[in-house]
C-alpha positions in Angstrom: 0.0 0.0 0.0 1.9 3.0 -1.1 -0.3 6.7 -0.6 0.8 10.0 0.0 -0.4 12.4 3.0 -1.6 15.5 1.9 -4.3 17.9 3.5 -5.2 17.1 7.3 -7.8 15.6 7.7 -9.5 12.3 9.9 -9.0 8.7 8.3 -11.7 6.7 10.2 -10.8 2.7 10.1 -13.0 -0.4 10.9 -9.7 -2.5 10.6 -9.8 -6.0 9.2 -8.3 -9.0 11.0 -4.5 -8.6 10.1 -1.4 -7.0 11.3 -0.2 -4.1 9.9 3.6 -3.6 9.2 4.4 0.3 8.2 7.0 2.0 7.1 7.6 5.4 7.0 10.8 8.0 7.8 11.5 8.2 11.5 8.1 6.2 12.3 8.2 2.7 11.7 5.8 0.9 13.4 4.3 -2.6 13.7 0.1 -2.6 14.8 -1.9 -5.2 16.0 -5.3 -5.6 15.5 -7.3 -2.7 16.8 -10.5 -3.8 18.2 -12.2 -0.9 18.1 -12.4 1.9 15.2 -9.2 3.5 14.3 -8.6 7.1 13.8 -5.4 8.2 11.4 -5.0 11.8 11.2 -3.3 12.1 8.1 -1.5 15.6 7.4 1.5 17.2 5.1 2.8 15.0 2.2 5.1 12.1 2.3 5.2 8.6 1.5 4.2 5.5 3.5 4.5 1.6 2.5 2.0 -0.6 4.6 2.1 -4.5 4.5 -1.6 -5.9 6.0 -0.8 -9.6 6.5 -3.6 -12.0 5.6 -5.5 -13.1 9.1 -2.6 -15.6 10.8 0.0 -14.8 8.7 1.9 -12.5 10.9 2.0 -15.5 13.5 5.7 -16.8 12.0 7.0 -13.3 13.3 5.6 -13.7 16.8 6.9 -16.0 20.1 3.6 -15.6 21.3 0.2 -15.3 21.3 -0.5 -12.8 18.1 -3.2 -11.4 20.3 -0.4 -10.3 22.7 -0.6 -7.4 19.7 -4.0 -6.5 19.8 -4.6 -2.9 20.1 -0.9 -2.8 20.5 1.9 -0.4 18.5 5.6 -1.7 18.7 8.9 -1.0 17.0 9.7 -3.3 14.0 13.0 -3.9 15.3 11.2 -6.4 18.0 10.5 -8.5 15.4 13.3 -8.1 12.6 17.0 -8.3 12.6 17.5 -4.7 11.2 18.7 -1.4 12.1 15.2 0.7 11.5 16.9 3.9 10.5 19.2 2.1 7.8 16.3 0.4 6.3 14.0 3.4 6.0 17.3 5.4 4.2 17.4 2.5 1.9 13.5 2.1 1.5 12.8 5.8 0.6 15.9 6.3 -1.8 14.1 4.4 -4.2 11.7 6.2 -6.5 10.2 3.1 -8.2 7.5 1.6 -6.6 8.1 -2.1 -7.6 11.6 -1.5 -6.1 10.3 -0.5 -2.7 8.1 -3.9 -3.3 10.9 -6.1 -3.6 13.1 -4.6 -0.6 10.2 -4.8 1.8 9.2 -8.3 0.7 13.0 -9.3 1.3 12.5 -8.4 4.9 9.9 -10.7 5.5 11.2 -13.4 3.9 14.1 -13.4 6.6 12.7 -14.7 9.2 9.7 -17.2 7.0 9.3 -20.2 8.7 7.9 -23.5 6.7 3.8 -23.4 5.5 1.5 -23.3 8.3 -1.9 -25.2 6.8 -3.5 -23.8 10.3 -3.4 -20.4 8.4 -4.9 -21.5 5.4 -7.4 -23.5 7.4 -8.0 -19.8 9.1 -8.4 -18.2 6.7 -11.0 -20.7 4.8 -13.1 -19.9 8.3 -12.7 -16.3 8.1 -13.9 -16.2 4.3 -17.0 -18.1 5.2 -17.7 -15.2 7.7 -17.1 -12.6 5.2 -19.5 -14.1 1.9 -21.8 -15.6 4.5 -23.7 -13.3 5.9 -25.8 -16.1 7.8 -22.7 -16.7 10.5 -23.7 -14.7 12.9 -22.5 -16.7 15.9 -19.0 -19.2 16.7 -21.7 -22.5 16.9 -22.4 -21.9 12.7 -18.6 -22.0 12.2 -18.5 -25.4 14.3 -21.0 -26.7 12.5 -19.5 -25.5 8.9 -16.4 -26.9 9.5 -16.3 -29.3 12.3 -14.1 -27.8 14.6 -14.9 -27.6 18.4 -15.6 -24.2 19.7 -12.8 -24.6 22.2 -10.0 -24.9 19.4 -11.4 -22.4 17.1 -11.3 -20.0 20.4 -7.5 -21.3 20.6 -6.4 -20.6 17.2 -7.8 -17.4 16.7 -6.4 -16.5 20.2 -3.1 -18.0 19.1 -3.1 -17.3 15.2 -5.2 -14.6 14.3 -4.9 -11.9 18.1 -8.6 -12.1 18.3 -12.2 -14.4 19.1 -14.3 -16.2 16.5 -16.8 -13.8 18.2 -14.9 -10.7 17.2 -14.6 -11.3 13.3 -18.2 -12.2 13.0 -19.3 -8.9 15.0 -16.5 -7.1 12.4 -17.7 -8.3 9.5 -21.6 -8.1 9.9 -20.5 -4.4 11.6 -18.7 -3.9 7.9 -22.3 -5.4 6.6 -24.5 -2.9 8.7 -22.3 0.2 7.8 -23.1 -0.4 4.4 -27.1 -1.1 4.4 -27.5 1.7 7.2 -25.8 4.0 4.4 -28.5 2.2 2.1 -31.5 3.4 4.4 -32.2 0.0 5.9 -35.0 -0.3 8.8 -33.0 -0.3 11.9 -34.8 -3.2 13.6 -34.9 -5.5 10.3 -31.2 -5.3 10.0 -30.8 -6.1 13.9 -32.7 -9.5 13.1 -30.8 -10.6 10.0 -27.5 -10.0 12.0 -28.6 -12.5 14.6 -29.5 -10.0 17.4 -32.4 -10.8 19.6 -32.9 -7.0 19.8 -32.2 -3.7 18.4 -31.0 -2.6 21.9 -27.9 -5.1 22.1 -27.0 -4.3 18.0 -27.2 -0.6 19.0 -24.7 -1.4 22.0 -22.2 -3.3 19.7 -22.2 -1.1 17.2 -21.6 2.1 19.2 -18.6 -0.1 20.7 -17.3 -0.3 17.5 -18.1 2.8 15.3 -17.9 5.0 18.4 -21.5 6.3 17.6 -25.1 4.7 17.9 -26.7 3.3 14.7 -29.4 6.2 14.3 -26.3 8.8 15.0 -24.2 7.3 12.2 -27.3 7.1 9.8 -27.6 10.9 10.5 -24.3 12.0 9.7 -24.8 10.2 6.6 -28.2 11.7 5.5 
């Protein structure tokens, strides 16, 4: 992801399950999942390269837990064998974009372990969340695929730095952003995401937009 930073202004994020690895002069960082909405304020010009690792993937890089990274910022140079300030000199000498590609993915491939299937198994799950609108709660996912509860709770814990739970609240949150946008009834879409009442969608949602369904339906009118 390469963008440049121009006028200030807010860059609101509902972030998807992955770990982001950024680079950019003098502020390298490496961010875990946030589990709430992110806010970037985003100012001046320059140039920023991002990695977002598929969901589990970043596991090969971590001694622990991923979800020791949740909601967490930490220096690159916890996880790679590199002096930070050399790299960034070297990253952001190079005009071409496919060059800064190459250099970055170089990096990673360091420290890549062997093939993990867990991850591709993980990411099969996650995929079912997103296109399936239906999963609205961990037992669909057990019943889809077989797995206890219990070990999908591990895994994610271990693999992915947050709960079953979580990505299917993210993703039908992603869902109700857009039909609210739409002008969908309120207490309809409460039902189809598997609430038993507008009350407790209202609640999540507000923990993760920051705002109440009606009040972000508002500010979009």
């Amino acid at each position: 992801m390469f963008y440049l930073r121009q006028a200030r202004h807010p860059q609101e994020v509902l972030q998807h399950p992955g770990v982001n690895v950024v680079f950019q002069p003098g502020n390298s960082y490496i961010c875990g999942i946030e589990s709430r909405k992110s806010v970037n304020i985003l100012q001046d010009q320059g140039q920023i390269v991002g990695v977002l690792f598929r969901p589990g993937a970043f596991h090969c890089y971590v001694q622990a837990p991923v979800s020791t990274l949740t909601d967490q910022v930490v220096n690159i140079s916890d996880y790679f064998n590199l002096d930070i300030n050399t790299f960034e000199e070297q990253l952001f000498a190079l005009k071409n974009k496919e060059e800064k590609i190459v250099i970055v993915e170089q990096l990673l491939q360091q420290s890549m372990p062997e093939h993990d299937k867990t991850v591709d198994l993980l990411n099969e799950v996650i995929d079912k969340i997103v296109y399936n609108a239906d999963i609205t709660k961990v037992e669909h996912l057990v019943d889809q695929f077989g797995i206890s509860k219990r070990t999908l709770q591990r895994w994610f814990n271990q693999y992915i730095g947050v709960s079953p739970k979580w990505v299917i609240r993210r993703y039908r949150m992603h869902e109700a952003i857009e039909l609210i946008e739409r002008g969908a009834d309120m207490t309809q879409l409460a039902m189809d995401l598997g609430y038993f009442d507008q009350a407790h969608f209202s609640k999540d949602f507000k923990a993760a937009i920051g705002k109440s369904p009606k009040q972000y339906a508002k500010n979009n009118d």
